[in-house]
C-alpha positions as CSV (number, residue, x, y, z in Angstrom):
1,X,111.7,109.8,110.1
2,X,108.2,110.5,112.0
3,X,105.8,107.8,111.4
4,X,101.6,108.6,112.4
5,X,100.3,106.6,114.8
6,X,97.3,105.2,112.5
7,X,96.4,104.8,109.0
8,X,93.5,103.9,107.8
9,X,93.0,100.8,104.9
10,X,90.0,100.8,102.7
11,X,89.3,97.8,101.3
12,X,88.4,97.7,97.6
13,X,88.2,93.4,97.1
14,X,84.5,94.1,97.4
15,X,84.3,95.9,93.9
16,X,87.9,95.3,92.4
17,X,87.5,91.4,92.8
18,X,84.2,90.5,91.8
19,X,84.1,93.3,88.9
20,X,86.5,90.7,87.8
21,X,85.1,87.4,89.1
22,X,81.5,86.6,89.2
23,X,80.4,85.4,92.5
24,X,77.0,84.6,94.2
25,X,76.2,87.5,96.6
26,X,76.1,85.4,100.0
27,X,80.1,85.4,99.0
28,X,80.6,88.9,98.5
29,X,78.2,89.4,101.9
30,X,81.1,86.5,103.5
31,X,83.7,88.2,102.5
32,X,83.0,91.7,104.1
33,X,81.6,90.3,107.1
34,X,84.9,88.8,107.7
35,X,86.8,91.8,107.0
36,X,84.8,93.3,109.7
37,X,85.5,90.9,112.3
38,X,89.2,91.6,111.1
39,X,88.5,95.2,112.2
40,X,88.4,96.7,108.9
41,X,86.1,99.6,108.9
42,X,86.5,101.0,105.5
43,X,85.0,99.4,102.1
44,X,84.9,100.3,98.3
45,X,81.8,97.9,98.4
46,X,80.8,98.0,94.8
47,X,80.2,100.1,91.5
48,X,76.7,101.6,90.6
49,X,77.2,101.1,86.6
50,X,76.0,99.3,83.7
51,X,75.2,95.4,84.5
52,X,75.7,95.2,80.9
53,X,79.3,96.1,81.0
54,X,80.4,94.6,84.7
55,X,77.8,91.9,85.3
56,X,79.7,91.0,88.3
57,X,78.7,94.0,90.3
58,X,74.9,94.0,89.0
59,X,74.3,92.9,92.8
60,X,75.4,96.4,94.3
61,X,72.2,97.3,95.7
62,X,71.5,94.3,97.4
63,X,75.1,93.8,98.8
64,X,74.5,97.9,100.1
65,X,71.5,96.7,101.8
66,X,72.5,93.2,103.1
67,X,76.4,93.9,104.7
68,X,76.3,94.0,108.6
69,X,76.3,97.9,109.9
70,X,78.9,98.5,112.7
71,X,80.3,101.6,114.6
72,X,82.9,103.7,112.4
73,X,81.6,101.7,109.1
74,X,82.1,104.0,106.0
75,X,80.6,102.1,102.8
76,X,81.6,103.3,99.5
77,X,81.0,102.9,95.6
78,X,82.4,103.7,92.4
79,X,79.6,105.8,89.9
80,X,80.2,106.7,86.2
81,X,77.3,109.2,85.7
82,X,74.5,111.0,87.6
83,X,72.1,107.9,87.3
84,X,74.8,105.5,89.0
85,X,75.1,108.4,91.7
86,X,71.2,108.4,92.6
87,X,71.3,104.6,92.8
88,X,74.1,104.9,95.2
89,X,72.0,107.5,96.9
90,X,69.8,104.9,97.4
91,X,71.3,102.2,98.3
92,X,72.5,104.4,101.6
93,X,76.1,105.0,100.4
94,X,78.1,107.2,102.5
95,X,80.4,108.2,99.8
96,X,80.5,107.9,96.2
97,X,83.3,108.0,93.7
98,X,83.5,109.4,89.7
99,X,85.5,107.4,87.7
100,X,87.6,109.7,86.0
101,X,90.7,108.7,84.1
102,X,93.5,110.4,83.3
103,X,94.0,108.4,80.6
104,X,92.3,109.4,77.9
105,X,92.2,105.9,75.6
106,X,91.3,104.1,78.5
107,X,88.6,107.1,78.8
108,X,86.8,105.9,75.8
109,X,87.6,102.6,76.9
110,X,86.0,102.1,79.8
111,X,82.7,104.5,79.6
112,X,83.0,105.7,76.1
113,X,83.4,109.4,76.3
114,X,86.6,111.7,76.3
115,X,87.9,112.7,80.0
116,X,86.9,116.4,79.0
117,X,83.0,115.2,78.7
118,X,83.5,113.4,82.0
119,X,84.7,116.4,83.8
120,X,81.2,117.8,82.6
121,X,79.3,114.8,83.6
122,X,81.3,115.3,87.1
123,X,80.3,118.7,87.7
124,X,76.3,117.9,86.8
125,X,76.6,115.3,89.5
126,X,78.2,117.4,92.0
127,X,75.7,120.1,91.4
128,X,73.0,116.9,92.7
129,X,75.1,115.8,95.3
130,X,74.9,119.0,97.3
131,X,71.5,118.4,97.7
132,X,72.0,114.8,99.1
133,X,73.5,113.1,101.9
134,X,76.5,111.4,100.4
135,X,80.2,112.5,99.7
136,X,81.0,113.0,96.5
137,X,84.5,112.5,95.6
138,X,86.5,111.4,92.3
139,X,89.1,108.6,91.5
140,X,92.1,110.4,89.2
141,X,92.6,106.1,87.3
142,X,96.2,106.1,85.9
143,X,97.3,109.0,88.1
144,X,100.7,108.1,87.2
145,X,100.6,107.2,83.8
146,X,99.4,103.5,82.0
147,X,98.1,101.4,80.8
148,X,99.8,102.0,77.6
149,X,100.8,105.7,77.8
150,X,103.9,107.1,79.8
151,X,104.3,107.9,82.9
152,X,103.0,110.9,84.5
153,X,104.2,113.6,86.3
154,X,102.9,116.1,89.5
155,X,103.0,119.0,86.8
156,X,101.0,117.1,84.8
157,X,98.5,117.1,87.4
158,X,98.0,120.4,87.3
159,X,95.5,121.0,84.9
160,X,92.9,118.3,85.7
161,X,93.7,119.2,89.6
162,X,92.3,123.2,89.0
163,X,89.6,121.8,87.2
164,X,88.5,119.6,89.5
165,X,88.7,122.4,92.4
166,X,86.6,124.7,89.7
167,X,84.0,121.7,89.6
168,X,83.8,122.0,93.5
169,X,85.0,117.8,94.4
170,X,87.5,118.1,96.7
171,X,88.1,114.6,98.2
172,X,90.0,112.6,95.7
173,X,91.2,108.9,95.2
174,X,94.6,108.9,93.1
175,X,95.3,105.3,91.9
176,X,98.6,104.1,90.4
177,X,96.5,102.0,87.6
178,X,99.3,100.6,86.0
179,X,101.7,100.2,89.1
180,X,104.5,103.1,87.4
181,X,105.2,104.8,91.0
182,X,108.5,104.2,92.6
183,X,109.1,106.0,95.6
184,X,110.0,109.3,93.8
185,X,107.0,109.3,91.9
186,X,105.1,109.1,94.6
187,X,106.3,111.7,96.5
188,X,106.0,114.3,93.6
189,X,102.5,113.4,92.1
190,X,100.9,113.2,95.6
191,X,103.2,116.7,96.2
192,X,101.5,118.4,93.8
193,X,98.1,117.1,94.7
194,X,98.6,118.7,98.2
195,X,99.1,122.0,96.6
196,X,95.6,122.3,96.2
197,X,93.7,119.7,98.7
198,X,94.5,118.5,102.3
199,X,95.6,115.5,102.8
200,X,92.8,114.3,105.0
201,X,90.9,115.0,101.8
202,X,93.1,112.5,99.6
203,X,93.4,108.8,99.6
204,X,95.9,106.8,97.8
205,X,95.3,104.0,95.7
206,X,98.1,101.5,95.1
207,X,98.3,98.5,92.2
208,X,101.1,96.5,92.6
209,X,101.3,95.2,88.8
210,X,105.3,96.2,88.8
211,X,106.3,94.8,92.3
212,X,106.5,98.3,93.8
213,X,103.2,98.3,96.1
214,X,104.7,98.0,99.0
215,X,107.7,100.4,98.2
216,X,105.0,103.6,98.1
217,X,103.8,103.1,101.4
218,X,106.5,105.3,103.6
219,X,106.4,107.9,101.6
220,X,102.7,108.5,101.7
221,X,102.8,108.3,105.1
222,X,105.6,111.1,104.8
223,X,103.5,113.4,103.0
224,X,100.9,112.8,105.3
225,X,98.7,110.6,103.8
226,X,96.8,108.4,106.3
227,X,93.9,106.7,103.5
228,X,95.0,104.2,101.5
229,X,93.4,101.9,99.2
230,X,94.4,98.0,99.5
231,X,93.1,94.8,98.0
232,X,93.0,91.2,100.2
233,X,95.2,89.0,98.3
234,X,96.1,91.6,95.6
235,X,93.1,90.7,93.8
236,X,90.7,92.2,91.2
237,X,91.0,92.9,87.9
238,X,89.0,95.2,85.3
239,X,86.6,94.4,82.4
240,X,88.2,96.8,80.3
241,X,91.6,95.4,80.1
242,X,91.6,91.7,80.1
243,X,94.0,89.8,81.4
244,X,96.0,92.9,82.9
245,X,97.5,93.0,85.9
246,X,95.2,95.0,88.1
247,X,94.7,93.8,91.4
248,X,95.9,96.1,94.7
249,X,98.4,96.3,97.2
250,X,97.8,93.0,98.9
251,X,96.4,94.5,102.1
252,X,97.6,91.9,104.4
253,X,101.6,92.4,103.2
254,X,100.5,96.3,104.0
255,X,99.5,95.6,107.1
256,X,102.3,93.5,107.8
257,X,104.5,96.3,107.0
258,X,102.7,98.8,108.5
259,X,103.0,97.3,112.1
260,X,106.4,96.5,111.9
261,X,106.6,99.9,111.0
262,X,105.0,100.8,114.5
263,X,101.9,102.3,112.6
264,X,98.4,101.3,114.1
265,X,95.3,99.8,111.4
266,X,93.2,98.4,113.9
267,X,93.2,95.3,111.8
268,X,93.8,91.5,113.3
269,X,96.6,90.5,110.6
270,X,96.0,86.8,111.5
271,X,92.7,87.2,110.6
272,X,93.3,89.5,107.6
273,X,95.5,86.0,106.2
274,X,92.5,83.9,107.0
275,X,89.9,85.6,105.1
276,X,92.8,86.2,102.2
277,X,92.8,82.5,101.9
278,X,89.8,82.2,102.1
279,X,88.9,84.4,99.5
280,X,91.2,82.8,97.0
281,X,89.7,79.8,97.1
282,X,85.9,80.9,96.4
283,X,87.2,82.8,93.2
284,X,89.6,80.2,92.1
285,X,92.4,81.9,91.1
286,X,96.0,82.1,92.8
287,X,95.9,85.5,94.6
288,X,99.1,87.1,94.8
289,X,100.9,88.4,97.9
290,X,103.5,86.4,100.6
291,X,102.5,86.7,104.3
292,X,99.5,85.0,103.7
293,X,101.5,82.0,102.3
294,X,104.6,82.2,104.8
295,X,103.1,84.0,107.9
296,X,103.7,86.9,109.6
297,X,107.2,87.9,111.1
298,X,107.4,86.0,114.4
299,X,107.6,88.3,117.4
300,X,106.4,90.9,114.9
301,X,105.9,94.7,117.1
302,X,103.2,95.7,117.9
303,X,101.2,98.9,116.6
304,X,102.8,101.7,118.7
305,X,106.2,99.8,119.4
306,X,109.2,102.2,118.8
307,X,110.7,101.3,114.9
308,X,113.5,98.9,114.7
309,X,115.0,101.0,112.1
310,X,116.4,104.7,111.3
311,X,116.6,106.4,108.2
């Protein structure tokens, strides 16, 4: 198997964490200054949406605003209408996400309209966003079925896929929710979502809620898939399901694996298990994850080393 020399992580603690867990902003600011000096370049750094609903994220323009600007930084948001869209406009976003769900109970759930209406309130925001400078993209939530339906399959896809494409947003975020995706699953969803987009135009979202995070990473690398979506410590949760388990891919284990793998981040993994740590402690819960608790691999290779392993 052919393995790309680099992938990039996004991370998402910014927004999944403390949509969860409210925390002053000079923590949230903390946080992704240390992620930086990790060498993390890529952030979901918060949601533009009701402080009503996620009071924890009613900071988002001041965190835009306040978080050191380096080379190669791309700072990103979740939206749920046209009005979180010109915040994030704003605020200097570079790209902004729709948060669409698949799902329609968790639909009315979460922002109280069917997935049908928020397809319309997508394409009225894409039809502003051509006139702006920000990326306007879409998260497909419970891509692969959850929380309480069944799983989902690529030709289920389909539909929502061509609709999206009709709407004109081509860069989207597909996010195992409800961590359903073994390996299989993986590769025929994100299959059928290259039917119809590139895959520099898709990034991958993993939750680890089942104990298969880590499993999904080869074959998106497979299929070509060189964004993915990670959360330091496998933390976060969401408003709308209390108590779930919906925390990422712990994005230290995925490094981890990912340069024993020979595949280049560009992230200091000693670091990475510093800030995880770190982070744990100023939201006072467990975190999940293990090489953060037993270290990394002595003599681990380095990014670009030949694999220790055939398949």
């Amino acid at each position: 198997m052919s393995l790309p020399d680099g992938v990039r992580i996004r991370e998402i603690a910014p927004r999944l964490t403390f949509q969860d867990h409210t925390v002053p902003t000079d923590v949230k600011i903390e946080l992704v200054r240390r992620l930086i000096d990790a060498g993390v370049r890529g952030f979901e750094l918060s949601s533009f949406v009701r402080p009503d609903l996620v009071p924890g994220l009613a900071d988002a323009a001041e965190v835009f605003a306040r978080v050191p600007r380096v080379p190669a930084l791309s700072l990103g948001c979740c939206v749920g209408n046209a009005r979180g869209l010109a915040r994030a406009v704003d605020a200097g976003a570079d790209t902004a996400h729709f948060l669409l769900s698949a799902d329609e109970e968790f639909a009315h759930a979460n922002i109280g309209r069917s997935t049908a209406d928020s397809l319309r309130e997508l394409e009225r925001m894409a039809a502003y966003a051509a006139n702006e400078d920000i990326l306007l993209g879409t998260y497909v939530i419970f891509a692969w079925g959850g929380p309480t339906g069944p799983a989902r399959t690529g030709e289920d896809l389909q539909p929502l896929a061509r609709r999206l494409l009709d709407i004109g947003v081509e860069h989207w975020i597909l996010a195992d929710s409800s961590g359903y995706a073994a390996p299989p699953q993986i590769r025929e969803l994100i299959s059928a979502a290259l039917t119809h987009i590139p895959p520099g135009n898709l990034t991958v979202q993993i939750h680890d809620g089942r104990g298969m995070g880590l499993a999904a990473l080869l074959p998106l690398l497979e299929l070509g898939v060189r964004a993915i979506d990670t959360s330091l410590a496998g933390s976060g949760g969401h408003p709308a399901m209390p108590g779930a388990q919906g925390g990422g891919l712990c994005t230290e284990d995925a490094v981890q694996m990912l340069e024993l793998c020979g595949v280049d981040t560009g992230i200091d993994l000693p670091r990475l298990i510093e800030t995880a740590n770190w982070l744990t402690g100023e939201v006072g819960v467990a975190g999940k994850g293990f090489v953060r608790r037993t270290g990394r691999v002595p003599g681990t290779a380095r990014p670009g080393d030949p694999l220790a392993f055939t398949w």
